[in-house]
C-alpha positions as CSV (number, residue, x, y, z in Angstrom):
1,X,106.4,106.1,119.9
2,X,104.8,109.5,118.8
3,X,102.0,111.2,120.5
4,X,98.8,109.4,119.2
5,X,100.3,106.1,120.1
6,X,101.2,107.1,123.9
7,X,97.4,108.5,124.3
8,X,96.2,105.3,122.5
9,X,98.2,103.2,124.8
10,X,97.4,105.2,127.8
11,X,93.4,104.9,127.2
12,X,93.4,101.5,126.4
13,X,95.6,100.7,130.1
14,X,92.4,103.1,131.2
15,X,89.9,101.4,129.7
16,X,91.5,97.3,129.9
17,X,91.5,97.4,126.6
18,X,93.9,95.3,124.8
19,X,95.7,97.9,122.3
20,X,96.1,95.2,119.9
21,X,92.7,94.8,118.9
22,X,92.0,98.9,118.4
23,X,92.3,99.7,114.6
24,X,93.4,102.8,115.3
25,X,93.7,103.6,111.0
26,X,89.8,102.3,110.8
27,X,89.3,104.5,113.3
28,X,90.4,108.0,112.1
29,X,89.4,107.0,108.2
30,X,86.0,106.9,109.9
31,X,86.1,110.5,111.7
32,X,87.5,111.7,108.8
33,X,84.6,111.1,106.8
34,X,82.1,111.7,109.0
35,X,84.0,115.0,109.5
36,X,84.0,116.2,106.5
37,X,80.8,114.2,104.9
38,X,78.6,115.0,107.7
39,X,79.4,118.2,109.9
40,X,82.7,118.2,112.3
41,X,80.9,117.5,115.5
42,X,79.3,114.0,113.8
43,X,82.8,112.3,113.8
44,X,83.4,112.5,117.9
45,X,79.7,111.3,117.8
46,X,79.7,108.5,115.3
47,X,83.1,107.3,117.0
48,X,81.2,106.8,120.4
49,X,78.0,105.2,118.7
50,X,80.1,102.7,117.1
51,X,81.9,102.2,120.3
52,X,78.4,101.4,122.5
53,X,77.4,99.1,119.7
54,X,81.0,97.2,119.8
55,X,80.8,97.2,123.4
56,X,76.8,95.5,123.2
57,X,78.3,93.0,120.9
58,X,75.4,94.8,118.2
59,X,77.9,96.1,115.7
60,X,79.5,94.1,112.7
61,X,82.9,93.7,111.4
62,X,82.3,96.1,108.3
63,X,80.7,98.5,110.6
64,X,83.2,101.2,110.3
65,X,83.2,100.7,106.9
66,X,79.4,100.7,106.1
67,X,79.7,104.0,108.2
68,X,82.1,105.6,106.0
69,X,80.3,104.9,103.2
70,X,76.6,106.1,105.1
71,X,78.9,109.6,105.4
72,X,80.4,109.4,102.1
73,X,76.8,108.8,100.6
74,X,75.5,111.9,103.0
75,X,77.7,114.1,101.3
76,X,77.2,113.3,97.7
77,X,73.3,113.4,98.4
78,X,73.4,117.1,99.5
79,X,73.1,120.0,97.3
80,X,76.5,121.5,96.7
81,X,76.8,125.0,99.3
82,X,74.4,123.3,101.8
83,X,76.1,123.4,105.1
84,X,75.1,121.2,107.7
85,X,73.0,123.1,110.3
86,X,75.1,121.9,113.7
87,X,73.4,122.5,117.3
């Protein structure tokens, strides 16, 4: 077991969450592209968004992918050189 599956298993025990239903993959595609699509401290963000709305029962299956795709889309609408301004 390496490193990000220990700290995955030891949140989840944390949290009761059942380990088996985290997608961990979906998961860090979805930072990933918010990273670098959006600005770095998006991806934290966006992870804990999705998160709340899982937890309400508000978010869809295809929500981690529609929210790739939002950052993905961010990015190619910006002007090349803009960088995002990051409070």
């Amino acid at each position: 077991m390496n490193v990000l599956e220990e700290w995955t298993a030891l949140v989840c025990r944390e949290l009761g969450i059942d380990p088996a239903t985290v997608d961990r993959d979906q998961v860090l595609d979805l930072t990933r592209d918010v990273a670098h699509g959006v600005a770095r401290p998006a991806a934290p963000l966006t992870a804990y968004l999705l998160g709340l709305a899982q937890g309400a029962g508000t978010a869809e299956a295809d929500a981690p992918a529609r929210l790739a795709g939002l950052a993905r889309d961010w990015a190619a609408s910006r002007p090349a050189g803009d960088e995002p301004e990051v409070r």
